[in-house]
C-alpha positions in Angstrom: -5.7 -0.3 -25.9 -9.5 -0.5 -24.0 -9.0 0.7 -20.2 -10.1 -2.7 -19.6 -6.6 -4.1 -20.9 -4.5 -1.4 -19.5 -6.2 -2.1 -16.2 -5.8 -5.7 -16.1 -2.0 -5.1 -17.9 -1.0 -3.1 -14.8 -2.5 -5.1 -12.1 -1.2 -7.7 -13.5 2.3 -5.9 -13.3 1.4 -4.6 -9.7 1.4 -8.2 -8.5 4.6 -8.7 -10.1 6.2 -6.2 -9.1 5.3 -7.1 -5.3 6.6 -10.3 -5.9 9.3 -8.8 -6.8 9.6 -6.6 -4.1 9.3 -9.2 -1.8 12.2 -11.1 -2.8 14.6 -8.4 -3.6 14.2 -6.4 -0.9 14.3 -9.8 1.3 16.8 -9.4 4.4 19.2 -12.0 4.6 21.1 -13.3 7.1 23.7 -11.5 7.9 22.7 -8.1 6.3 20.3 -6.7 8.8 18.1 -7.4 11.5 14.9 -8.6 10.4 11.6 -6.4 12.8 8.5 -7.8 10.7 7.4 -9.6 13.2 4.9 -11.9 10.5 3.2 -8.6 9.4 4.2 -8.5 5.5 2.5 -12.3 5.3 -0.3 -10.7 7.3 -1.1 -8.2 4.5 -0.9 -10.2 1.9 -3.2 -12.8 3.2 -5.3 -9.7 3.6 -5.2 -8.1 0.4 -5.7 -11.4 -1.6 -8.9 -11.6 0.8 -10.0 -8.9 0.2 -10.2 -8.9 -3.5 -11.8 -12.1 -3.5 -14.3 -11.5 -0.9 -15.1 -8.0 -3.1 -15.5 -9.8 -6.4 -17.7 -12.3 -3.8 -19.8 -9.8 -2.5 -20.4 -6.9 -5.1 -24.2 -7.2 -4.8 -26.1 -5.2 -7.2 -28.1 -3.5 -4.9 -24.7 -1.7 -3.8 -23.9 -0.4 -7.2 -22.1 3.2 -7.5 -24.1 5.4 -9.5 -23.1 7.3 -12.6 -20.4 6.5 -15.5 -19.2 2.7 -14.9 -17.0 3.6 -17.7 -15.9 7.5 -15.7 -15.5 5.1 -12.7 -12.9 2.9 -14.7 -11.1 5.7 -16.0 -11.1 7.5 -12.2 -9.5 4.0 -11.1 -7.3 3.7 -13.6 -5.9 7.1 -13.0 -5.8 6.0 -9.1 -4.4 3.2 -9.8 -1.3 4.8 -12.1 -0.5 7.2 -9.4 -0.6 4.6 -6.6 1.9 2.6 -8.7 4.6 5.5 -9.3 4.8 6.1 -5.3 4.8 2.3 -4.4 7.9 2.3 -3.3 8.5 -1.2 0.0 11.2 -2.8 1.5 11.2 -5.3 4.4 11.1 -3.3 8.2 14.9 -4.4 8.6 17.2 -2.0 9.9 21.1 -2.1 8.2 24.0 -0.7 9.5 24.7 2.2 6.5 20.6 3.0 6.8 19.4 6.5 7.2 16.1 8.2 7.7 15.0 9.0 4.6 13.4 12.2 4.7 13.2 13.3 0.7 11.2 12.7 -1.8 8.0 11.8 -0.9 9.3 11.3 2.5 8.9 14.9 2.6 4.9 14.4 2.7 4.7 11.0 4.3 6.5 8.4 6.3 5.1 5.5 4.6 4.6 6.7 1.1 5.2 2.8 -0.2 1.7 2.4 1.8 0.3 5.5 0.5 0.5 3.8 -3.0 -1.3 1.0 -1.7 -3.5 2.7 -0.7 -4.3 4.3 -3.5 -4.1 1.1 -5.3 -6.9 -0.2 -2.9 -9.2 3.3 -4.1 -8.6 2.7 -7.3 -9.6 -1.6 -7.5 -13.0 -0.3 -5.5 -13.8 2.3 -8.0 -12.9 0.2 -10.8 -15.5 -2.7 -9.6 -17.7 0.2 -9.3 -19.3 -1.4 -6.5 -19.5 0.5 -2.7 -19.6 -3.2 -0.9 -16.7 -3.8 -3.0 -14.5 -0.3 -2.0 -15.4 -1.3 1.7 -14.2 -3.7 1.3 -10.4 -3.3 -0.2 -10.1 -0.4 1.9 -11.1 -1.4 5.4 -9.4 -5.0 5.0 -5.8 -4.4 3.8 -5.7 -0.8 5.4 -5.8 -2.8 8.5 -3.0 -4.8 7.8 -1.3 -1.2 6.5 -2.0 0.3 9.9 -0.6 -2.9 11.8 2.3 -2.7 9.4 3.3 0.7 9.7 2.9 0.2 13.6 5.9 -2.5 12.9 8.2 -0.5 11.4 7.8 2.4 13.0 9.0 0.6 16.3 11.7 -0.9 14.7 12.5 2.4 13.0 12.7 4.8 16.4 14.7 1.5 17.9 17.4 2.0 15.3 17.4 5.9 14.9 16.0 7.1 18.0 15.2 10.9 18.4 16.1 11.5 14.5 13.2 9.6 13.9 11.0 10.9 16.8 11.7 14.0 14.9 10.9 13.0 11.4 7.8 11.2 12.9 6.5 15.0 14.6 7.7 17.3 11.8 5.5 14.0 9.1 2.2 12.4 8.6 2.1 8.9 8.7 0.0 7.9 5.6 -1.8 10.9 4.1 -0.3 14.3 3.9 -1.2 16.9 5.9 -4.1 14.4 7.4 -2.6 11.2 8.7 
């Protein structure tokens, strides 16, 4: 199998799996109190714009140099990692919910958005294009930030100092950075 395939195979799967995502972890009434507040439609609408407006706008002139075919591989590589820690669920607080703090909750509060994240890297690298990275990572990280902003209201609202805790003794979004 070309990287080529493989990459288009597993984006392919990535936007299933957020489908997927979507509508299972989907809070229905009567199993939790819903604190989204619009933001999940928000970063979709951003992340599909931002893919097409970087397919739009990869001018030539803005070209990365070196190995298109390294660059694939890099993004491939990215983009494998940033699926194994995309991990989402809907900013909804249940009754039997704790604060999850193993795992990769160790390094990060949000590591769902980390694999985004990386996902993001790994489509700019991949078009091999630096208009194009801008572009997927200042757009949807936007949405990320405004995201993660949600839910971690919604989170200290439900869990209080255990959180405020967490949220002191964890980086947000990179580990050890952010």
């Amino acid at each position: 199998m070309t990287a080529y395939l493989l990459w288009k195979c597993l984006m392919y799967g990535w936007i299933a799996m957020e489908v997927a995502i979507a509508f299972g972890t989907r809070t229905w009434r009567g199993q939790g109190t819903l604190h989204d507040r619009g933001t999940q439609i928000m970063l979709w609408v951003l992340i599909f714009a931002s893919f097409f407006a970087a397919g739009w706008l990869a001018l030539p002139a803005a070209d990365m140099h070196g190995s298109h075919n390294a660059l694939r591989w890099t993004g491939l590589a990215l983009l494998i990692a940033g699926l194994a820690v995309r991990i989402t669920a809907n900013v909804a607080i249940r009754a039997e919910q704790k604060v999850q703090q193993s795992g990769p909750y160790r390094l990060v509060r949000h590591p769902s958005y980390l694999g985004m994240e990386l996902i993001f890297v790994a489509a700019g690298l991949h078009a091999h294009n630096w208009i194009s990275l801008g572009i997927l990572l200042i757009l949807p990280t936007l949405g990320v930030l405004a995201r993660i902003h949600v839910e971690e209201a919604a989170l200290l609202g439900a869990f209080g100092e255990e959180y405020a805790d967490y949220m002191r003794a964890t980086k947000r979004l990179i580990p050890g950075v952010y």
